[in-house]
N, C-alpha and C positions, 0 to 999 in steps of 0.2 A: 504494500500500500504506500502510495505516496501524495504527499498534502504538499501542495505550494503554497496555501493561504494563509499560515500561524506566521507568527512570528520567528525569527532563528532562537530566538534564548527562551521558547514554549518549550516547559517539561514533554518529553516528544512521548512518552509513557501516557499521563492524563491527557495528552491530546489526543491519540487514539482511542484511549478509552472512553473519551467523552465522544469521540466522534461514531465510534460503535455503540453506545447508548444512545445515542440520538436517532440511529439507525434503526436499532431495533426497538428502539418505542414507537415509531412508526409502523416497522412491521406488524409490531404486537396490539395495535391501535386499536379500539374497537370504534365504530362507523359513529358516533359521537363526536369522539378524539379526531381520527382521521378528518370531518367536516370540519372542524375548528381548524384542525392545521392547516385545509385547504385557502378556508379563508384569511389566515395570517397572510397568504403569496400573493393574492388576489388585490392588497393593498401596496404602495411605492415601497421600495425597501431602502430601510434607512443606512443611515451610515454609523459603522463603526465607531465609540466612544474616542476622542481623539487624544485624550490625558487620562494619566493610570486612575486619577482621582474618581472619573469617572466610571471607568472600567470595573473598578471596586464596588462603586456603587450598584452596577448592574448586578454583577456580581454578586452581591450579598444579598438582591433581592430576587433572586434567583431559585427555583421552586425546584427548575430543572438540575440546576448543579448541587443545590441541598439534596435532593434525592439521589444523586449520581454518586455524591463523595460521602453523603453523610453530614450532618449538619455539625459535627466535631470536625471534622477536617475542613471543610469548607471556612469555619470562623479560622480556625490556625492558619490556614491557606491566605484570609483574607489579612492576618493579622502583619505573616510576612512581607508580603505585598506593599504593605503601610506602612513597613518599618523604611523598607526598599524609598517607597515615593516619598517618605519623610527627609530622608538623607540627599536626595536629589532635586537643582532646582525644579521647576512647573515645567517650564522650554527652554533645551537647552541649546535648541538654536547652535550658532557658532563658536559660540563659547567652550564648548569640549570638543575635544578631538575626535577623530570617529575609532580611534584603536584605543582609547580610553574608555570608550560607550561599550566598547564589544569585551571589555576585560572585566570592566564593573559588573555587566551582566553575566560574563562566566563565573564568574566568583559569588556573586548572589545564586543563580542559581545551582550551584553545587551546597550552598548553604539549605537553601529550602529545600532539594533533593533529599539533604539528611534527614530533615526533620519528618517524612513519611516514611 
């Protein structure tokens, strides 16, 4: 399987796995489910949150990812995340280097890797 759409520094483990959950909750939909999902497509589709701040937010209100991780993992999950955006400016724009961006995010993520 191969995904172009995550990000490079997305745990590539919960992204499969959320993306096979999503799969087969489809599959396993019953004709209710399935209608609702229909009509989620039927309207414009928006755009992805554009700061982690955000993303967190979606994130924590997320019915689909509580159920996927468990709503213990999901707050830890969210908590790393926020430690992560805390230490980082909002935009960081040209003010970081792009070999600084990609070392920060190896290193964070090998830390939150531990913690599951």
């Amino acid at each position: 399987m191969e995904v172009r759409t995550v990000a490079p520094d997305a745990n590539p483990y919960l992204c499969i796995y959320g993306l096979l959950k999503a799969g087969l909750s489809g599959i396993r939909a019953g004709d209710a489910e399935l209608k609702k999902m229909e009509e989620m497509y039927s309207k414009p589709v928006e755009k992805l949150p554009g700061n982690i701040y955000d993303s967190l937010d979606c994130f924590n209100g997320s019915d689909f990812v509580k159920k996927m991780m468990g709503a213990d993992n999901q707050k830890k999950y969210a908590a790393l995340k926020q430690m992560v955006a805390d230490r980082s400016p909002r935009a960081l724009g040209g003010r970081v280097k792009g070999g600084e961006i990609l070392f920060h995010h190896e290193v964070t993520n090998q830390l939150i890797w531990g913690e599951f």
